[in-house]
N, C-alpha and C positions, 0 to 999 in steps of 0.2 A: 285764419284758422280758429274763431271763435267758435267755442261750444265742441270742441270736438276735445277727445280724451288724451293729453298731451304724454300721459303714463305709459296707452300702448302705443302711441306714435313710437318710444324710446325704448318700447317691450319691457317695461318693468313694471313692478309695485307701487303701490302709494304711497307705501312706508320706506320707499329706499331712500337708502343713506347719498350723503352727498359724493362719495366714491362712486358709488354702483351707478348716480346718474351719470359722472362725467366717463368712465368705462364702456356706459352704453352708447352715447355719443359718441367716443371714438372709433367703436366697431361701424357705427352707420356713415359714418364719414370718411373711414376707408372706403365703402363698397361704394358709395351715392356718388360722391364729390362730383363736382362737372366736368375735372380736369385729369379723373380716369374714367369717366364717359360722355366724352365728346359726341355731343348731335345727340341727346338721347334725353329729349324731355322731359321722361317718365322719372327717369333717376336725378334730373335736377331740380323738379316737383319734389320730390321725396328728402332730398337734401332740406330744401328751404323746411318743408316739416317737421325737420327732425331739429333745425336749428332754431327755428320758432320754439319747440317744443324746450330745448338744452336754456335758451334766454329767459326762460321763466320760470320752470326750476331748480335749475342752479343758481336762481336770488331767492335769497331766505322772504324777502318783502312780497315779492309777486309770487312766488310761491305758496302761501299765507293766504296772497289771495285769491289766486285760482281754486285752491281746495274749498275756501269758503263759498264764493258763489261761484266759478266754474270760471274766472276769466279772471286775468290778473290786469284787466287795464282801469283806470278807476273810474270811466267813465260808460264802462262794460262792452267798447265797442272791439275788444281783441286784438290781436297783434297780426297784421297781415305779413304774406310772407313779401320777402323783399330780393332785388333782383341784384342786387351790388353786393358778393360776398367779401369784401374788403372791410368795410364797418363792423363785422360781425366781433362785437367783442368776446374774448377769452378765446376764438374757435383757433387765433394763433398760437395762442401758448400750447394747445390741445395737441393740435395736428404737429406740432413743433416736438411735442414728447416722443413722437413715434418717427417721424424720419427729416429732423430740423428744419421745418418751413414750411415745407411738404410742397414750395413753387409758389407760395403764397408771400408777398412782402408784407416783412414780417413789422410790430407796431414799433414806433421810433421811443427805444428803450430812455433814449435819452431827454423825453418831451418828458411836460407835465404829469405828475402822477398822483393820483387821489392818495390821501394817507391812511395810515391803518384803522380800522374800527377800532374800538374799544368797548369793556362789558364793564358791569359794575351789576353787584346784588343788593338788592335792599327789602329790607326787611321791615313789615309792616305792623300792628295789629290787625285784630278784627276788626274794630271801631273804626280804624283809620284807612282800611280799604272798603269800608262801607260809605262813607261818609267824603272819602277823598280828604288830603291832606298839602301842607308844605312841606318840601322839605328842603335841608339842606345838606351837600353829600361834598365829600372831599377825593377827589382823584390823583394821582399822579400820573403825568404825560410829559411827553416831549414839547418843547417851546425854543422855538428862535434865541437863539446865545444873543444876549445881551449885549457882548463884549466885538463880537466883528458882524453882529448886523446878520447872521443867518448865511454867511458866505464860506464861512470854515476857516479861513485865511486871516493872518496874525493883521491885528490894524496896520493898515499903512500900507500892506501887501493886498496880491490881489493874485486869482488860480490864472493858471495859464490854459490856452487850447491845447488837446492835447494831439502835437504830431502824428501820433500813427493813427487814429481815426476821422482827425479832423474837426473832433468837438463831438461827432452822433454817436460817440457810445456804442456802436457799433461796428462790427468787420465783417466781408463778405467770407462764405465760407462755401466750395465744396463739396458736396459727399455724394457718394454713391452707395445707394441701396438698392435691395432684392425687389423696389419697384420703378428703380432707374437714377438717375442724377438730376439730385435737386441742390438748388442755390439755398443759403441760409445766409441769417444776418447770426452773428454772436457777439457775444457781451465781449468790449477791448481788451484787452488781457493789461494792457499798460495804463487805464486812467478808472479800468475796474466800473465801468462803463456810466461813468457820470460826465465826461467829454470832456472835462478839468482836471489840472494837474496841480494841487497844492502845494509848492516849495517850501512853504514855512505856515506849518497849519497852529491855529489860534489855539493859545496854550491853555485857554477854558472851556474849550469843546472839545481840543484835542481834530478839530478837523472837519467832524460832524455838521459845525452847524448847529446845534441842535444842543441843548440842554435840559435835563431833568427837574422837574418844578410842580409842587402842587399850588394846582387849584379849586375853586370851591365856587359848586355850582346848584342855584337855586333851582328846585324841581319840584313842577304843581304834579299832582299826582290826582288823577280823576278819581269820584267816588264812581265803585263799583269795580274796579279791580281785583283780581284773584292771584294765586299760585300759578307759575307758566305766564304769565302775559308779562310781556316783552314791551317796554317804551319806548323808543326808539328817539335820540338827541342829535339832530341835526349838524354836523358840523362843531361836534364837540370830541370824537378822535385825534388820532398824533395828526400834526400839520401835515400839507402836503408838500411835494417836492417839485422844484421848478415850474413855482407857480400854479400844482394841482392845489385844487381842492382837501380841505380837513378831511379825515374822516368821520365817523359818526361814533356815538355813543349809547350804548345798548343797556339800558336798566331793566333787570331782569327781577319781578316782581317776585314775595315770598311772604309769603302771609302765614303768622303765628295761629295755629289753629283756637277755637274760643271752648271751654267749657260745657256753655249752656249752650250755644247756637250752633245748629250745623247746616253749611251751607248744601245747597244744589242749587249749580245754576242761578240766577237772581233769586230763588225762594229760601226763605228759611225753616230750619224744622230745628222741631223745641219738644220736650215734655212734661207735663204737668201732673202729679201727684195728687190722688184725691182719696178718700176715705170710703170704704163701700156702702158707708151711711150717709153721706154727700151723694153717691153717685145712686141711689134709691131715691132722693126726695128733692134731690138736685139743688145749687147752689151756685152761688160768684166767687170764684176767683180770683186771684191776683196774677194775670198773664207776664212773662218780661219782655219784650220786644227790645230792639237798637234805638228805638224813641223814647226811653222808660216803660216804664208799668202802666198797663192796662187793665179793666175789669171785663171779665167777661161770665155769661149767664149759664153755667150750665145746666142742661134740662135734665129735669128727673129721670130716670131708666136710662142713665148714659152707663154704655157697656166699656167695658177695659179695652181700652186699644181703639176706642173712638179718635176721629181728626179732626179738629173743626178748624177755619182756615179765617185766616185776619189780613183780609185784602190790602195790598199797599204798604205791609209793614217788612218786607225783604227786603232785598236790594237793588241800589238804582240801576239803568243800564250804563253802560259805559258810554260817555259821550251822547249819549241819545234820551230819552223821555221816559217817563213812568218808572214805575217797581215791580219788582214781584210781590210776591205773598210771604207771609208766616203761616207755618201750618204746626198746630199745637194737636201732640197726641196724647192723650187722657190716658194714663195707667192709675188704675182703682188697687186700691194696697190692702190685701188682704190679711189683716192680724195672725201671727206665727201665734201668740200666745191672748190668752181673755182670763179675768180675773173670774170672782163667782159669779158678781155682778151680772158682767157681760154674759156671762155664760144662760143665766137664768132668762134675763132678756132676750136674748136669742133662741132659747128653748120656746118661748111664747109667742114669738114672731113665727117660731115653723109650725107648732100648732095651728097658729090663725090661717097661715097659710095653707093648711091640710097636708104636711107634710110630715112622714112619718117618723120619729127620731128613737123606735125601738129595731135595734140591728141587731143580729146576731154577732156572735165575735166574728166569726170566717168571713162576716160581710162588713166588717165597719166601715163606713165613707170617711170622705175628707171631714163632713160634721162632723159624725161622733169626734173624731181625734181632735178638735176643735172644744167638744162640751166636756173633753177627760174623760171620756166613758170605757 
């Protein structure tokens, strides 16, 4: 289904929320499914598109990237639809809100489980999201009890299986709704569906497993990073559970706005102060750039609010090649007040120029109020 528009596959916006997609997905999944239309190709075409559509974005990661360039696989080749709706992650928990299974077996609550993401904010300068930096960040997370080994169970003891499900964590279940009788699996009500039954749970976890612990974790931070970008830490979330996978670690970048520099996009914009006696006969500068200070030549007759542009001195791309630009805008400052001096001088400069400086009062210009008159 590459290249095709996964938004109105799901009939919604670009900008919905992560509710409004998984909402929309449930309504196409009531009406599509294969298994309230039997022999009917057209509606199990339409399924697989819609769940094509729900596996990309309902992930924050492929979702990010489909908007970007139009296809969330990273090699751009798309996500074909697939004929085995058993694998389909999340589609049980989904169809399971609305009438517990919905006929579908359901995933083995009791396997392996990926552990929770985790976020963290960090907070950069300008210099230091331009240029890329180290850093070092302190989290606190969950970690394997020290004391029984990750088991929950006092040392020396050990969980037992638990009777009434057998160890799966799960029990078959019943129910009849307004579109027939479907089987479901539910969580054990007696081992609270981890499929173990702890007699004497470890008096430093209390049971868990699991303890509270910080740790401190190095992070390269590429130059050219902004406000909103997301880095994403591999396997540095709460652990996982029987034997899942950690989860991930989400640094959410936040950059100290600067003074002098204002970003867009890899370019930078800056402005430069000159003299309307400089900006007449023209003159050198002293530019600031993120490399230090530069000179540069302004040419005579530069009008206020000129831009002249200093290639290469913005910002790097992220992870990729070159820079942008600096683009430096000239505002010429025009004296509020002139002593006699100036004034006299300025009277001989509008002369030369054939410029008239006799007004009447009901006409006086910005000059006059300028030479006192």
């Amino acid at each position: 289904m590459a290249n095709k528009d996964y938004y109105e596959t799901l009939g919604i916006e670009r900008g919905a929320s992560e509710e409004e997609i998984k909402k929309a997905f449930k309504k196409g999944a009531l009406k599509y499914h294969p298994d309230r239309n039997p022999d009917n190709k057209a509606a199990e075409d339409k399924f697989k598109e819609m769940n094509e559509a729900y596996q990309v974005l309902s992930d924050s990661d492929k979702r990010a990237r489909y908007d970007q360039y139009g296809t969330a696989d990273d090699n751009g080749a798309g996500y074909g639809g697939a004929s085995d709706f058993s694998g389909f992650g999340g589609f049980g928990d989904i169809f399971g809100d609305i009438f517990g299974g919905g006929g579908f077996s359901s995933r083995n609550q009791n396997g392996p489980k990926k552990g929770a993401d985790l976020e963290y904010n960090l907070n950069l300068t300008f210099e230091e999201s331009v240029f890329g930096v180290e850093k070092d960040i302190s989290i606190t997370k969950n970690e394997k009890c020290d004391d029984c080994g990750g088991s929950g169970a006092k040392a020396g003891t050990s969980a037992k299986t638990c009777d009434k499900c057998g160890g799966n964590g799960q029990i078959k279940v019943q129910r009849n709704t307004a579109f027939g009788s479907f089987a479901s699996m539910s969580t054990c009500d007696k081992c609270g569906g981890k499929g173990k039954i702890i007699s004497e749970p470890c008096k430093t976890c209390h049971g868990s497993g699991k303890s509270r612990k910080n740790k401190k974790i190095k992070i390269n931070v590429p130059g050219g990073v902004d406000t909103g970008n997301v880095m994403p830490l591999r396997g540095q979330g709460e652990p996982g559970e029987k034997g899942g996978p950690s989860g991930d670690l989400y640094i959410n970048i936040r950059v100290t706005p600067h003074k002098t520099f204002k970003r867009n996009g890899i370019d930078i914009h800056i402005e430069s102060h000159i003299s309307f006696g400089y900006a007449a006969i023209g003159t050198e500068i002293k530019v600031a750039t993120v490399d230090g200070d530069v000179k540069y030549k302004v040419p005579a007759g530069t009008q206020s609010g000129t831009v002249f542009r200093l290639k290469g001195k913005g910002i790097p791309r992220v992870n990729g090649h070159g820079r942008g630009d600096e683009y430096v805008k000239v505002i010429v400052d025009i004296p509020k007040t002139l002593n006699d001096k100036q004034k006299s001088a300025l009277k001989l400069f509008m002369e030369a120029s054939g410029e008239s400086i006799d007004f009447s009062d009901d006409k006086k210009s910005f000059v006059d109020k300028i030479l006192g008159k």
